[in-house]
C-alpha positions as CSV (number, residue, x, y, z in Angstrom):
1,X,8.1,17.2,-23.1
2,X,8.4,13.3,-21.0
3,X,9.6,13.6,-18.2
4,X,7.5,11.6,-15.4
5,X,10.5,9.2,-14.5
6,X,13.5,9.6,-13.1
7,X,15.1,8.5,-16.1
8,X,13.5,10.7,-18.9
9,X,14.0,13.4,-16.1
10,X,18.3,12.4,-16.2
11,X,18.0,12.1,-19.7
12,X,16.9,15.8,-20.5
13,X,19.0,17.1,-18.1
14,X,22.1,16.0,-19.7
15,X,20.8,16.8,-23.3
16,X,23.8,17.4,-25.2
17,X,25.5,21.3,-25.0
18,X,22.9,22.0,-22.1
19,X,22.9,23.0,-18.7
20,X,20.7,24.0,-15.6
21,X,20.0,27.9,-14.8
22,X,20.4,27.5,-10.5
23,X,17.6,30.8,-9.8
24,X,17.1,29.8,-7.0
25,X,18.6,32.2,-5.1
26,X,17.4,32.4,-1.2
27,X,15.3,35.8,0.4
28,X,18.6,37.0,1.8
29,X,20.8,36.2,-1.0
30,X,18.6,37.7,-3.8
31,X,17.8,40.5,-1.6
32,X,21.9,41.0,-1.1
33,X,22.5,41.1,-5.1
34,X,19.7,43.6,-5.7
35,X,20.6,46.0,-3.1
36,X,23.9,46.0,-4.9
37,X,21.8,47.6,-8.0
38,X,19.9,49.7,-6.4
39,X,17.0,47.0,-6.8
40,X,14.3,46.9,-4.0
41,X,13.5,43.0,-3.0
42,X,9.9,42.3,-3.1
43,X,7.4,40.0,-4.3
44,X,6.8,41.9,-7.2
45,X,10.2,42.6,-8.5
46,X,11.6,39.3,-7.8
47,X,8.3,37.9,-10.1
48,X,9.6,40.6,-12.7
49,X,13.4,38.9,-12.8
50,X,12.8,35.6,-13.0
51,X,9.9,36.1,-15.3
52,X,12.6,38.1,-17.7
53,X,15.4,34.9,-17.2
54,X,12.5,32.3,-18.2
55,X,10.7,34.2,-21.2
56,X,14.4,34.9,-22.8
57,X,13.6,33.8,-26.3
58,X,15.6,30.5,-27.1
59,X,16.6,29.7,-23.5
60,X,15.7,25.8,-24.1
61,X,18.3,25.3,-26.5
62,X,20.7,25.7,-24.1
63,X,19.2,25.7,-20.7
64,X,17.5,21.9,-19.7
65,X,16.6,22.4,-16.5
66,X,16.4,25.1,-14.1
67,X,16.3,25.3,-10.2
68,X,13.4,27.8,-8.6
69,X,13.0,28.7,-4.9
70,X,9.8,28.1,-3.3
71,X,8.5,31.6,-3.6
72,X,9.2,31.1,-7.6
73,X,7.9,27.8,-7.7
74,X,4.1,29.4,-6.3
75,X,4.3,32.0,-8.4
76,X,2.4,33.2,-11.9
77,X,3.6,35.2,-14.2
78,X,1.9,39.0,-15.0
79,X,-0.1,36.7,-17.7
80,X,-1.2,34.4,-15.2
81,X,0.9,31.6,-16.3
82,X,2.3,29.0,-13.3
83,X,6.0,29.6,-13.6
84,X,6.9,25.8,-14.3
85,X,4.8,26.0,-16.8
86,X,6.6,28.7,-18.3
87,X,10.1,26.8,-18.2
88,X,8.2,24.1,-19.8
89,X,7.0,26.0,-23.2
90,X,10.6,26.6,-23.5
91,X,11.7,22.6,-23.2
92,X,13.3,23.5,-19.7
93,X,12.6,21.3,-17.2
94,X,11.1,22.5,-13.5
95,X,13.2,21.5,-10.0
96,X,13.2,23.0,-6.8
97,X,15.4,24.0,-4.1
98,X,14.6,22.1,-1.2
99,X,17.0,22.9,2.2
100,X,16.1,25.7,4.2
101,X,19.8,27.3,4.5
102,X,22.8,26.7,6.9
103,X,23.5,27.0,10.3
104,X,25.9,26.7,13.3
105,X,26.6,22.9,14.0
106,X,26.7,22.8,17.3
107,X,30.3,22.0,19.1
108,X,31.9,22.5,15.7
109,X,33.4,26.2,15.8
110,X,33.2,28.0,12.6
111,X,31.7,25.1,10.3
112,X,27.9,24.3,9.2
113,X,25.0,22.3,8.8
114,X,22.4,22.3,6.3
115,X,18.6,22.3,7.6
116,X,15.5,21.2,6.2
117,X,15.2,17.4,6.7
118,X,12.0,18.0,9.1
119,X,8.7,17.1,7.5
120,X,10.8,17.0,4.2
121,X,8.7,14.2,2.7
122,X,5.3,16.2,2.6
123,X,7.7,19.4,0.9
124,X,8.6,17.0,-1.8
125,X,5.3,15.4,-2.4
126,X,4.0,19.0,-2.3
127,X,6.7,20.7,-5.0
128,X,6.1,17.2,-7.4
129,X,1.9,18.6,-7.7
130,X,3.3,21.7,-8.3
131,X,5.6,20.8,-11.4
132,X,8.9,20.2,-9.8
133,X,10.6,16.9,-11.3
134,X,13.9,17.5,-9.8
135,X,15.8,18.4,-6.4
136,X,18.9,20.2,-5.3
137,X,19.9,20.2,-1.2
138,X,23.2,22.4,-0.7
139,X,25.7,21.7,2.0
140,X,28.7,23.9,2.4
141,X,32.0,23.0,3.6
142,X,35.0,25.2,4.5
143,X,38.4,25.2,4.8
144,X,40.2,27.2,7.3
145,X,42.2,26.5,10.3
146,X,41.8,23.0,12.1
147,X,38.5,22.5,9.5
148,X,36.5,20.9,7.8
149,X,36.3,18.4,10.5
150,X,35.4,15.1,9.6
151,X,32.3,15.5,12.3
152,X,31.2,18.2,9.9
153,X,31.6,16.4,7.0
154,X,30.3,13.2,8.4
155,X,27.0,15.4,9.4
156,X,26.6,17.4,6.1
157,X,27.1,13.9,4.1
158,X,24.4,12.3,6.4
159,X,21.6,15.0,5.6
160,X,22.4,14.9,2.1
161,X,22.6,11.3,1.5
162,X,18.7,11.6,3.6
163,X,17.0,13.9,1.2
164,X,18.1,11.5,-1.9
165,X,16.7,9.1,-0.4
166,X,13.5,11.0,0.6
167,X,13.7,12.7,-3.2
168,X,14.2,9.2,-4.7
169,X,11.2,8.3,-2.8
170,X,8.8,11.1,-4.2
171,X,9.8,10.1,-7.9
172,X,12.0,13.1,-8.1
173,X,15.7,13.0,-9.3
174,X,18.1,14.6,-6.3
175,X,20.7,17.2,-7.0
176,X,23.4,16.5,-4.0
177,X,25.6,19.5,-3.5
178,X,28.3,19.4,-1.7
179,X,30.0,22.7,-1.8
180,X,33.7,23.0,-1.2
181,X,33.7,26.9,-0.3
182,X,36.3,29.4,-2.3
183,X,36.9,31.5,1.0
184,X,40.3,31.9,2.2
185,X,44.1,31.7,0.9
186,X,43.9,28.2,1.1
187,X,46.0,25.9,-2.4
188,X,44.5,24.4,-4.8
189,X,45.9,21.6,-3.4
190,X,43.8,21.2,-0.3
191,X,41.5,22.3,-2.1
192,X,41.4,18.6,-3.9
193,X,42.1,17.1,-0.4
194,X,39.3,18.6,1.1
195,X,37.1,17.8,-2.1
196,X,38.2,14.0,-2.5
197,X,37.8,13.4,1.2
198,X,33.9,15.3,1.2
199,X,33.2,13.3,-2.3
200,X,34.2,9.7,-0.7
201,X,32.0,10.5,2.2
202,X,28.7,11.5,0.7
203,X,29.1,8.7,-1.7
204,X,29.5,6.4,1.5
205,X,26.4,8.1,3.0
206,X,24.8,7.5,-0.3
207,X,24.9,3.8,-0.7
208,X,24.1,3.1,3.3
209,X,21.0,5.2,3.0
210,X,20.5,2.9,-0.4
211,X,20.0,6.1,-2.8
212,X,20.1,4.9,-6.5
213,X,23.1,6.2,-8.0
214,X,22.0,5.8,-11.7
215,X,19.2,7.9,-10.9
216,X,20.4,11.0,-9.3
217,X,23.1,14.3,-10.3
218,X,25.8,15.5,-8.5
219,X,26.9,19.3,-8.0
220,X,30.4,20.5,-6.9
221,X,32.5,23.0,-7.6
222,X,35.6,23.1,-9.6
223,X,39.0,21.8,-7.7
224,X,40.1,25.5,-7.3
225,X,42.2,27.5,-4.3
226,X,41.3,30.0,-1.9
227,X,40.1,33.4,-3.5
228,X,42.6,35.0,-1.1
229,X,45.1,32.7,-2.9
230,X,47.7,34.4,-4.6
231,X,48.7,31.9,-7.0
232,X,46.1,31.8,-9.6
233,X,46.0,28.5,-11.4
234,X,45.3,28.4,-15.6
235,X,42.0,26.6,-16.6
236,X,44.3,23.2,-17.7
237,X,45.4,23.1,-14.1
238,X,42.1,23.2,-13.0
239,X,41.0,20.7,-15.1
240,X,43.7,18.2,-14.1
241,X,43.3,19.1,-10.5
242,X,38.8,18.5,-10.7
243,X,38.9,15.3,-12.6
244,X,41.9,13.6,-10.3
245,X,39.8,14.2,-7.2
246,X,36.2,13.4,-9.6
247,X,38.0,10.1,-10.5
248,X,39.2,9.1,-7.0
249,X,35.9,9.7,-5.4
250,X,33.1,9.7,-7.7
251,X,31.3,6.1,-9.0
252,X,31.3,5.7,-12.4
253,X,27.1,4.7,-11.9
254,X,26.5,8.2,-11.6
255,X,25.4,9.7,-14.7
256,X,26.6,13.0,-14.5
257,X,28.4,16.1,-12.8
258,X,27.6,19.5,-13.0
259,X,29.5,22.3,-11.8
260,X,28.4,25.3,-9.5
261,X,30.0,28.5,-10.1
262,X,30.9,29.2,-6.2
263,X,31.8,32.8,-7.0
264,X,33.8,32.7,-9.8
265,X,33.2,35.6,-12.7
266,X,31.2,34.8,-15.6
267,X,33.7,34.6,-18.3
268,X,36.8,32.4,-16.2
269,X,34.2,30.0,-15.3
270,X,32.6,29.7,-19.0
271,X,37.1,29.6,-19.6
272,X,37.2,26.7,-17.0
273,X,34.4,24.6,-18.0
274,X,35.6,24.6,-21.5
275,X,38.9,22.9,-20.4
276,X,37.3,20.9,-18.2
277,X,35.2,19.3,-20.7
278,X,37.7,18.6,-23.9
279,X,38.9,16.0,-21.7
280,X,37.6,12.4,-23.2
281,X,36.3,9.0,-22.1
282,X,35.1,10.1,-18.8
283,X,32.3,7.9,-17.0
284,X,30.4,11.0,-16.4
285,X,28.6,13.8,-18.6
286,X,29.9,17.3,-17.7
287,X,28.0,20.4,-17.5
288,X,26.9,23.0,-15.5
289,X,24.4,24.8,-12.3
290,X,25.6,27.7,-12.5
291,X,23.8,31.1,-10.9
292,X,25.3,33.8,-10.6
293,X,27.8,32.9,-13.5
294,X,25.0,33.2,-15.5
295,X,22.3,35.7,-14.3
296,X,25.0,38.4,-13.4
297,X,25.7,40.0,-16.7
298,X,21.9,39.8,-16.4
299,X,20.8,41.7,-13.6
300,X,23.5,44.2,-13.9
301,X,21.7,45.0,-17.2
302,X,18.2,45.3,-16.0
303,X,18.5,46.9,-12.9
304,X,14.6,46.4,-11.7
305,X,13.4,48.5,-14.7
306,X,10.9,47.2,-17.6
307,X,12.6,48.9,-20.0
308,X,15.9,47.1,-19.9
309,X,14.5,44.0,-20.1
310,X,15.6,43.4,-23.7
311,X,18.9,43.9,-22.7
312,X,19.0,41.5,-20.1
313,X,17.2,38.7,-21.8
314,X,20.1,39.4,-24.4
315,X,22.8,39.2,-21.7
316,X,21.4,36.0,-20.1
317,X,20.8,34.4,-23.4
318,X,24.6,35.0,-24.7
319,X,26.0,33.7,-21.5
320,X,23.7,30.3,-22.1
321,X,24.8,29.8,-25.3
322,X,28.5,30.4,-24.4
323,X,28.2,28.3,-21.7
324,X,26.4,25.1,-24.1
325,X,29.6,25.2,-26.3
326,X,32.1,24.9,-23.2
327,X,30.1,21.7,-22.5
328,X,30.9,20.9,-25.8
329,X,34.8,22.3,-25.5
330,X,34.2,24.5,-28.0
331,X,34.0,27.7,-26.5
332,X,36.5,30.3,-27.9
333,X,37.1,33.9,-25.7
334,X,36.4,36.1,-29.3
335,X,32.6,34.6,-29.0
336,X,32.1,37.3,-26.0
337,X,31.9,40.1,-28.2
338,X,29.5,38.3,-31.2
339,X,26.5,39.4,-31.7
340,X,23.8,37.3,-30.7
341,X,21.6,35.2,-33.3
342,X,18.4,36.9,-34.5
């Protein structure tokens, strides 16, 4: 597989009924999700996992890319095989998580900022020797009372628009997520305000830091309210809700959009995405980054032991193909209970 420029890199990304397996789940984050299974979190068993996820037989044709952390990205597997290399005997292409988490922003109670710029440019030129050929930089916004604040967005929109430009410059393709958090009882309504007003200022950021648009994928989350909500919208108001605020705020030069999962369950966002993408003559391709959407049914079912890795490869693999037919719009709710291809 071609993918030394950013284009070819774009191009097999957005291969038709794909999208990209996000594993690339922080120390504290993976370490949270395993403790929930009784899983203990070291070297070894975090190997094991995404070892399982990558080997799943006939990932590829409906996984293109997928997003390691930098402990993964280091890492062989039992065999001795460098784990890009392993996504890439399966047609998947390599890309690396490169922000080192959120914290406080000073004089801005309650809101974040996303680290990592410092000596960014040697990380990237680094992660590119070691197989990566894409990006992803997360920034988190949330809505409360009195915030987001448009200091905080201003800020978040200024570090992301920075590592495009610094990913651009390694000959990497950047990922930029903003990510409109689901915490809260906030509408779906704000929900849009808050997403259109973050969109329209990371695109500004964007063009003053001169970041290629063509050449570079952006992440949000579905236009949805508060998980505290209780009004629970159907998957065609979401739809109508995402693409108003996508077509207010995003350019048209950008190639395509795919959607994190932001704690949704596996099923209503595979429902969502579906909707989502019936929808015709948009500027954009639509797919999905989705995580825990997709590695959930997954883990549950192996549980850190060898012998239910089967199962899990099984789980993960359904949940792929499911999720490659909503980009499609042709995901039906009776394919959860058929039995996966031999």
């Amino acid at each position: 597989m071609t993918t030394d420029t950013p284009e070819s890199t774009i191009r097999a990304l957005l291969a038709e009924g794909k999208g990209i397996l996000a594993a690339d789940e922080s120390f504290p984050t993976i370490e949270r999700r395993f403790k929930e299974l009784g899983i203990a979190s070291n070297e070894r068993n975090r190997r094991a996992y995404r070892q399982l996820l990558f080997k799943t037989r006939g990932l590829g044709e409906s996984i293109s890319g997928a997003i390691l952390f930098d402990e993964t990205i280091r890492q062989r597997t039992s065999g001795g095989v460098p784990m890009p290399e392993l996504l890439e005997a399966q047609g998947i292409v390599p890309g690396i998580k490169v922000d080192e988490g959120t914290a406080p922003l000073p004089a801005f109670d309650h809101e974040k900022i996303t680290q990592g710029t410092d000596g960014l440019r040697e990380r990237l030129a680094e992660y590119r020797k070691l197989g990566a050929r894409f990006t992803k930089w997360r920034a988190v916004i949330a809505i409360g009372e009195g915030i987001p604040t448009e200091g905080c967005i201003e800020a978040n929109a200024g570090a992301l628009a920075l590592f495009a430009a610094l990913s651009q410059e390694a000959g990497m393709v950047p990922i930029v997520e903003p990510e409109i958090l689901m915490d809260g009882d906030h509408s779906i309504a704000r929900c849009e305000e808050v997403a259109t007003f973050a969109l329209k200022a990371v695109f500004n950021a964007l063009s003053r830091r001169r970041v290629v648009l063509e050449n570079m994928l952006l992440k949000t989350g579905m236009v949805l309210p508060g998980e505290e909500s209780r009004k629970r919208p159907d998957p065609a108001t979401v739809a109508e809700a995402t693409l108003r605020c996508f077509r207010r705020s995003v350019p048209a030069s950008v190639p395509g959009i795919v959607f994190l999962s932001g704690g949704q369950g596996a099923i209503e966002a595979t429902q969502r995405l579906n909707t989502i993408c019936r929808e015709k003559g948009l500027p954009w391709k639509l797919t999905f980054s989705f995580g825990r959407a997709l590695q959930d049914p997954a883990m549950k079912a192996w549980k850190g032991s060898r012998g239910n890795v089967a199962a899990a490869q099984e789980a993960l693999g359904l949940r792929a193909r499911l999720n490659g037919l909503a980009v499609r719009g042709s995901y039906e709710g009776r394919m959860e209970k058929a039995k996966p291809s031999a």
